[in-house]
C-alpha positions in Angstrom: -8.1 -5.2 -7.6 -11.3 -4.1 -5.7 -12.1 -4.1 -2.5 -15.1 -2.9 -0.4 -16.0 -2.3 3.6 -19.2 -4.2 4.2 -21.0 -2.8 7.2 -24.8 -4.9 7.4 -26.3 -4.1 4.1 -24.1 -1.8 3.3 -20.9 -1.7 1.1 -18.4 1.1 0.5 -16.0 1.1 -2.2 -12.3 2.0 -1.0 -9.1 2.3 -2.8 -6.8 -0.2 -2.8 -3.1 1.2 -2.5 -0.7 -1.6 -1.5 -1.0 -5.4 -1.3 0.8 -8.4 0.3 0.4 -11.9 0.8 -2.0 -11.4 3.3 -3.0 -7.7 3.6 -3.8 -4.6 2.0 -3.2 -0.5 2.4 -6.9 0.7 2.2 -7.8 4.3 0.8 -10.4 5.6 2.5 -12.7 8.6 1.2 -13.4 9.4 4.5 -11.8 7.4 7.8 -15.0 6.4 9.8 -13.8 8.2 13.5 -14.6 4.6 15.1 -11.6 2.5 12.9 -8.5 1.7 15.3 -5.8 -0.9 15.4 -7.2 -3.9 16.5 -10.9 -3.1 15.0 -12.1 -5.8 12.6 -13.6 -5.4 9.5 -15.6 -7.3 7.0 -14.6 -6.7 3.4 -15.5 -8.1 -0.7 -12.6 -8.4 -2.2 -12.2 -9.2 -6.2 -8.9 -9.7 -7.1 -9.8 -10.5 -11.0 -13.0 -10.4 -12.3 -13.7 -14.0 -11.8 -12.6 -13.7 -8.1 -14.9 -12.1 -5.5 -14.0 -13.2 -1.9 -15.8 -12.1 1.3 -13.4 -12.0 4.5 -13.0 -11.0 8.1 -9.8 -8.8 8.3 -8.2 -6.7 11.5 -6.9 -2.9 11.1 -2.9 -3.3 12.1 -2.4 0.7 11.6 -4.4 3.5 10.5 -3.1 6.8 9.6 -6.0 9.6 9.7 -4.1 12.0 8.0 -3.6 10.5 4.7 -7.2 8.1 5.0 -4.8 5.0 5.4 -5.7 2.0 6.5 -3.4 -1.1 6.9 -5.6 -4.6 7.2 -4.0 -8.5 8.0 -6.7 -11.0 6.0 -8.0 -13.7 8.5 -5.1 -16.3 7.6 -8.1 -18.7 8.2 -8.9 -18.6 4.5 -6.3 -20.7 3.0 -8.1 -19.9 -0.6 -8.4 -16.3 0.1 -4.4 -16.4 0.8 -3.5 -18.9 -2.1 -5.4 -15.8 -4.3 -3.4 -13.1 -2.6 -0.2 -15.4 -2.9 -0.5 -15.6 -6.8 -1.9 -12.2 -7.4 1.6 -10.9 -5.7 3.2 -13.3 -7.4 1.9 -11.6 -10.8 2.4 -8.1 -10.0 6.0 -8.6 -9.0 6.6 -10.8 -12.3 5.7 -8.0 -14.5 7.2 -5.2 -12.6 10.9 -7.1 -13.2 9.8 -7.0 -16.7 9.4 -3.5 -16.2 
């Protein structure tokens, strides 16, 4: 998975470290000052290669220290969550396969 911060024209690659149904932990390189809880952001998401998504999310919690930040998906986007839904789905298939 890939994700991106789109802000206008321009688009920042962050690290994706954790996922749900209808979220994500985001890595930031460097935590713009002005991201709180609340704060919505605009991101491009490719969950495979043949899936590219642009959505509105909201920052739930942000932790400066360690460039953390926890985003909720606009549940608006029933394709956008059907995607997250199986892509979990996956990942927790082959981890009991270990």
């Amino acid at each position: 998975m890939e994700a991106w911060v789109l802000e206008g024209i321009v688009a920042e690659r962050v690290g994706v470290v954790d996922m749900s149904v209808a979220g994500l932990g985001l890595l930031l390189e460097v935590l713009p000052p002005f991201v709180k809880t609340g704060d919505r952001l605009r991101l491009r998401i490719s969950i495979k290669k043949e899936l590219l998504f642009e959505v509105d999310a909201i920052v739930r919690h942000v932790t400066p220290a360690l460039g953390v930040c926890g985003v909720e998906i606009d549940r608006a986007n029933e394709q956008v969550l059907r995607a997250f839904g199986q892509a979990v789905s996956e990942l927790l298939e082959r981890a009991s396969f270990g």
